[in-house]
C-alpha positions in Angstrom: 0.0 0.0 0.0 2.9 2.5 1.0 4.3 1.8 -2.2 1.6 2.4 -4.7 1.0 5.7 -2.6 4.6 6.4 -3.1 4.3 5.9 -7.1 1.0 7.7 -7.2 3.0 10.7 -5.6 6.2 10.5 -7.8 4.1 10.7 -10.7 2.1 13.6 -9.8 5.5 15.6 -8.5 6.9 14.5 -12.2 3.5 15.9 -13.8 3.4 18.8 -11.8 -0.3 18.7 -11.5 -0.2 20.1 -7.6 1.4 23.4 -8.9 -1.8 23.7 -11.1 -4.8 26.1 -9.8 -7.3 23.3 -11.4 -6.0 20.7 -9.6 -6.3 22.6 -6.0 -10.1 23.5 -7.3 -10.9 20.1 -7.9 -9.5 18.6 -4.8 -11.7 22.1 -3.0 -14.5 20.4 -4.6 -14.6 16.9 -4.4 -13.7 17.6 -0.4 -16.6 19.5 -0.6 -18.7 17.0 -2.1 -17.6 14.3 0.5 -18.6 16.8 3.7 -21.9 17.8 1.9 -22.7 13.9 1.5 -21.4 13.1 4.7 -23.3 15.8 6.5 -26.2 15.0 5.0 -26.6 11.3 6.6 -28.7 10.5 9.4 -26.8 9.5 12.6 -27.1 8.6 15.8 -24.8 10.6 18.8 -24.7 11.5 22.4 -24.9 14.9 23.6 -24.3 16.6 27.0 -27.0 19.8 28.0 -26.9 22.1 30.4 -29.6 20.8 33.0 -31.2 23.4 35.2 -33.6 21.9 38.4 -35.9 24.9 39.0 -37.2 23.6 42.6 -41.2 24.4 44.2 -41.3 27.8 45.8 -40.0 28.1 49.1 -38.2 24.9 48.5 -34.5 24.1 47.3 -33.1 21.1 46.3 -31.3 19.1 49.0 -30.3 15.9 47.5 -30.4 14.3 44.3 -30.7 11.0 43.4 -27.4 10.8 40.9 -24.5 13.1 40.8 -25.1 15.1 37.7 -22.7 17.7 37.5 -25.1 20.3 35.6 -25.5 18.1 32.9 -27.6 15.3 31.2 -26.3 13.0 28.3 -29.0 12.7 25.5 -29.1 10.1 22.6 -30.4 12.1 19.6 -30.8 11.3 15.9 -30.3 13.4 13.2 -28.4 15.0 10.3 -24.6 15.8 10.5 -25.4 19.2 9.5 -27.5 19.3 12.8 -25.2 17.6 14.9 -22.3 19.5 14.3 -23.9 22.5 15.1 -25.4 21.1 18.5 -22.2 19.6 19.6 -19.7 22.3 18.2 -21.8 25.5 18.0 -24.7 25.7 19.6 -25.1 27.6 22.6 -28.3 27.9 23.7 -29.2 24.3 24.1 -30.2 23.2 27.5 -32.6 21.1 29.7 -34.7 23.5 31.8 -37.0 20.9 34.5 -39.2 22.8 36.8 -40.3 20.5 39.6 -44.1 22.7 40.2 -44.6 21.1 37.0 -44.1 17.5 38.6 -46.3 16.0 41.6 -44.5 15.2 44.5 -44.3 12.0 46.4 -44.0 13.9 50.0 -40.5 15.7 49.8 -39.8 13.3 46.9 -39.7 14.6 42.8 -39.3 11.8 39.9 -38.2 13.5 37.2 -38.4 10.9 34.4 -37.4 11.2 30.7 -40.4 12.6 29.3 -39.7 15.9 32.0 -36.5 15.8 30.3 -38.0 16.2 27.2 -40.2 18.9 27.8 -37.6 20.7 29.5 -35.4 20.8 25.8 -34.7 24.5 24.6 -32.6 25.1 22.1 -32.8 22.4 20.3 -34.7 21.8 16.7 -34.7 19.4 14.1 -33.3 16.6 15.7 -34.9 13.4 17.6 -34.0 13.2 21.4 -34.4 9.3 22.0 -33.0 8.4 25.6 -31.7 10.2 28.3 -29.5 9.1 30.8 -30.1 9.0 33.4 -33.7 7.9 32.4 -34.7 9.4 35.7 -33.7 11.1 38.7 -35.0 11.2 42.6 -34.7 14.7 43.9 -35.0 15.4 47.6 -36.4 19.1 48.5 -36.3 20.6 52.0 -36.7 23.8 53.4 -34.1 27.0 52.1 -31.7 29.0 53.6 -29.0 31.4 53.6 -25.1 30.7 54.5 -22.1 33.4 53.9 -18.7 31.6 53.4 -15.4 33.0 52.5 -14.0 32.3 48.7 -10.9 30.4 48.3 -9.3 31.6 45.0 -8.3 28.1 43.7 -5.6 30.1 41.0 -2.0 28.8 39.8 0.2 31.3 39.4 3.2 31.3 37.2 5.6 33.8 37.9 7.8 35.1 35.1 11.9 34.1 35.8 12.8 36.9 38.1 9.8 38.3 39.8 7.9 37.1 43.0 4.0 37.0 44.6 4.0 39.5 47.3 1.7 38.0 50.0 -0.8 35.9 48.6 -3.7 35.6 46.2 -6.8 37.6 47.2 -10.4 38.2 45.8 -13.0 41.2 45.9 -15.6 40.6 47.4 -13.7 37.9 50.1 -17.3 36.2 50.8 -19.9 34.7 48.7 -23.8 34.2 49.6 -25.0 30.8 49.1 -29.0 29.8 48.9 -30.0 26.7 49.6 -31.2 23.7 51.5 -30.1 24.5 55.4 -29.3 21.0 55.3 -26.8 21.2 52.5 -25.2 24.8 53.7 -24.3 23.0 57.1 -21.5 21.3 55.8 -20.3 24.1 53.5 -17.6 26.8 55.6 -16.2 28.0 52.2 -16.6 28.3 48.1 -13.8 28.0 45.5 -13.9 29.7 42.4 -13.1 27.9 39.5 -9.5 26.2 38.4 -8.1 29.3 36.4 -4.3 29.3 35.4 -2.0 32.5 35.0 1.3 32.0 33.1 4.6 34.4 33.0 2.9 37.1 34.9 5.6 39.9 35.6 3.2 42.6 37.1 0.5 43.1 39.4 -2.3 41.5 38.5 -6.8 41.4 38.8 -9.1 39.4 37.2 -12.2 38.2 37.1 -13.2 34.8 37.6 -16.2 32.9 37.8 -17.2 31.2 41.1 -17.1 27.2 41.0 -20.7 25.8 39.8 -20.4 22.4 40.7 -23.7 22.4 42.6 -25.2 25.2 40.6 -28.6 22.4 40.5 -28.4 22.1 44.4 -26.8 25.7 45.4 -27.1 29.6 44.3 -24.5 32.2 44.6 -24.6 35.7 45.0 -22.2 37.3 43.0 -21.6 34.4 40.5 -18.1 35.9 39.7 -15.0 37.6 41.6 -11.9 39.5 41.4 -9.3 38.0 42.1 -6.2 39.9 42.9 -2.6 40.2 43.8 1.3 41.9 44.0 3.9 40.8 41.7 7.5 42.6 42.2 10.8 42.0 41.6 12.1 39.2 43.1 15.4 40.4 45.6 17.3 39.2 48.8 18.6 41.5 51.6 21.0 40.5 54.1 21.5 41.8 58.0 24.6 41.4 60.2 24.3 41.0 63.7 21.1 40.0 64.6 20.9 40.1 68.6 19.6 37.3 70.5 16.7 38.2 72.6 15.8 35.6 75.7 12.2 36.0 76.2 10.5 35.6 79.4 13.0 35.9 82.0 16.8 36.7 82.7 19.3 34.2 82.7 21.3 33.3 85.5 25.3 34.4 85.6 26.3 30.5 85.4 24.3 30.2 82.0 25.9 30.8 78.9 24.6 31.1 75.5 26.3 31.9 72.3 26.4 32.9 70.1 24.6 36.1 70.6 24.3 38.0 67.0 23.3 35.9 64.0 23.2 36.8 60.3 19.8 36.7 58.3 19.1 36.7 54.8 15.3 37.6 53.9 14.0 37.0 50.4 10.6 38.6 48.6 9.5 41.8 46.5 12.1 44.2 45.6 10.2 47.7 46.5 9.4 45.6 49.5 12.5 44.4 51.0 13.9 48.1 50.5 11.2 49.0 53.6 12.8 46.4 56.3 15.7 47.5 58.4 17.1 45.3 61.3 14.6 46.3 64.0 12.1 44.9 62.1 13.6 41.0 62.2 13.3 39.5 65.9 15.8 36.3 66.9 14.7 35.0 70.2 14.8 32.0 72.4 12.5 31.4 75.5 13.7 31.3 78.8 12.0 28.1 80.0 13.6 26.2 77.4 16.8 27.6 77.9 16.2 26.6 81.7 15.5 22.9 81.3 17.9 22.1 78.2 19.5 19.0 78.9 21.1 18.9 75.6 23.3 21.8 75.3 22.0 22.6 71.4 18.6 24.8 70.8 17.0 26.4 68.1 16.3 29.7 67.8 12.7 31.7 66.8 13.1 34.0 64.1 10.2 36.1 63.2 10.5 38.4 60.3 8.0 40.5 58.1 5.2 39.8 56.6 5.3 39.1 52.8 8.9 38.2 53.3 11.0 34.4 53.3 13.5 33.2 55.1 16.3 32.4 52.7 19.3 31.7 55.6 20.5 31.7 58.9 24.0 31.8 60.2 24.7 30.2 62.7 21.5 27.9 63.1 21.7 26.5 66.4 22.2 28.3 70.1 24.7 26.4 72.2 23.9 26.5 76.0 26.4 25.9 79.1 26.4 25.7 82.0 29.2 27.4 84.3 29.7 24.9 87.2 31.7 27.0 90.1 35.5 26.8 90.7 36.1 24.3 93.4 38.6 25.8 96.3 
């Protein structure tokens, strides 16, 4: 087979046929011919549709039977001309299933295919013939109100050289969620959705949509965010002679601790760093545990600025002795 394909093509180079206009028109045409044909079959595909539960009045939906994740897969039959648009261009389609509509078994809705159907918007011209599920169970109770903070669920990619000041933050910091109170007990806190920033060399805001992974169980109020935050320069800064602080007491004559001034190198934002002096960088060690070493070797506490990293310390450890008195 590779070798008649490879003769065909020698003898078309040697022709020179593909440097010919006519030749590109009819191969444009008989392509053309093949889509329209093709396109113009009847098949058979699956399609996924926005589904939207719109529950009773004064109700929201606690629990449904499957895990749909806003959508519901339908069989449908049609042309390819059809199809393609549905799967590829369409917009509009979705599954709108309002449960006044349906008569309740006590808290209980069945929503069964032939809801799905009715529920179809968007779509024309084609034949919907299963859904699945076939049917769902849908558990109402009564609705409520919860406020929860946002948790910006961003990656950020710096660009070589450059560094997040502090962390990633969003406007408004809280989101309002309506719901079944039994649902909003368990919930202390929303994500928006995955979002990705790559080589980012400046401050940055955006807006991003909040995650809609219940949006058939759960409302939100806003729907989208700003999310936020403070790219710099990415710099170190070094200080000499850090002293030793011992917190919580005084030390007795016979205990000796050294040494007494470290070196610290801090590492974040440029414009940043160029605002921290010495005094602003505490090295301690407590008093108690200074007290009842037995080992001789302690760490110390270093507390810095905020929006800053520790990038080294010299010396790490504290050595402790103790002075026993000069026999006579």
């Amino acid at each position: 087979m590779l070798n008649t394909l490879k003769i065909i093509f020698e003898k078309i180079t040697k022709l020179g046929w593909y440097k010919k206009i006519s030749f590109w028109v009819i191969i444009f045409l008989a392509i053309s011919l093949w889509m329209y044909i093709t396109l113009n079959e009847t098949y058979i595909t699956t399609l996924e549709v926005p589904l939207n539960i719109v529950p009773p009045k004064g109700r929201a939906i606690e629990q449904l039977e499957q895990q749909l994740n806003n959508f519901i897969s339908v069989e449908i039959e049609g042309s390819g001309w059809y199809l393609f648009n549905y799967i590829h261009l369409n917009k509009t389609k979705r599954c709108n299933v309002n449960l006044d509509n349906i008569t309740p078994d006590g808290s209980l809705f069945t929503v069964s295919s032939l809801d799905f159907q009715k529920g179809l918007e968007g779509i024309h011209k084609i034949i919907p013939r299963r859904f699945y599920p076939p049917r769902i169970v849908i558990t109402t109770g009564e609705i409520g109100n919860k406020q929860v903070d946002i948790k910006p669920d961003v990656t950020l990619k710096v660009k070589d050289g450059f560094v997040l000041v502090g962390g990633i933050y969003t406007e408004p910091t809280s989101v309002l969620l309506t719901g079944n109170k039994k649902s909003l007990e368990e919930i202390n806190s929303w994500k928006t959705m995955p979002v990705e920033f790559n080589d980012v060399n400046s401050s940055f805001s955006y807006v991003v949509n909040l995650s809609d992974s219940l949006g058939s169980i759960i409302k939100l109020q806003p729907d989208n965010i700003k999310v936020y935050g403070e790219i710099q320069q990415y710099s170190e800064v070094t200080f000499d002679d850090i002293e030793l602080k011992i917190i919580g007491g005084h030390l007795p004559s016979n205990r000796i601790v050294s040494p007494t001034n470290f070196r610290v190198t801090l590492m974040g934002g440029i414009e940043h760093l160029n605002k921290i002096n010495a005094a602003d960088i505490e090295l301690s060690v407590d008093y108690d545990k200074v007290i009842n070493d037995t080992i001789g070797v302690l760490v110390p506490n270093l507390k810095i600025p905020p929006f800053t990293k520790i990038m080294n310390v010299e010396p790490k450890f504290i050595y402790h002795k103790i002075m026993l008195p000069k026999s006579i």
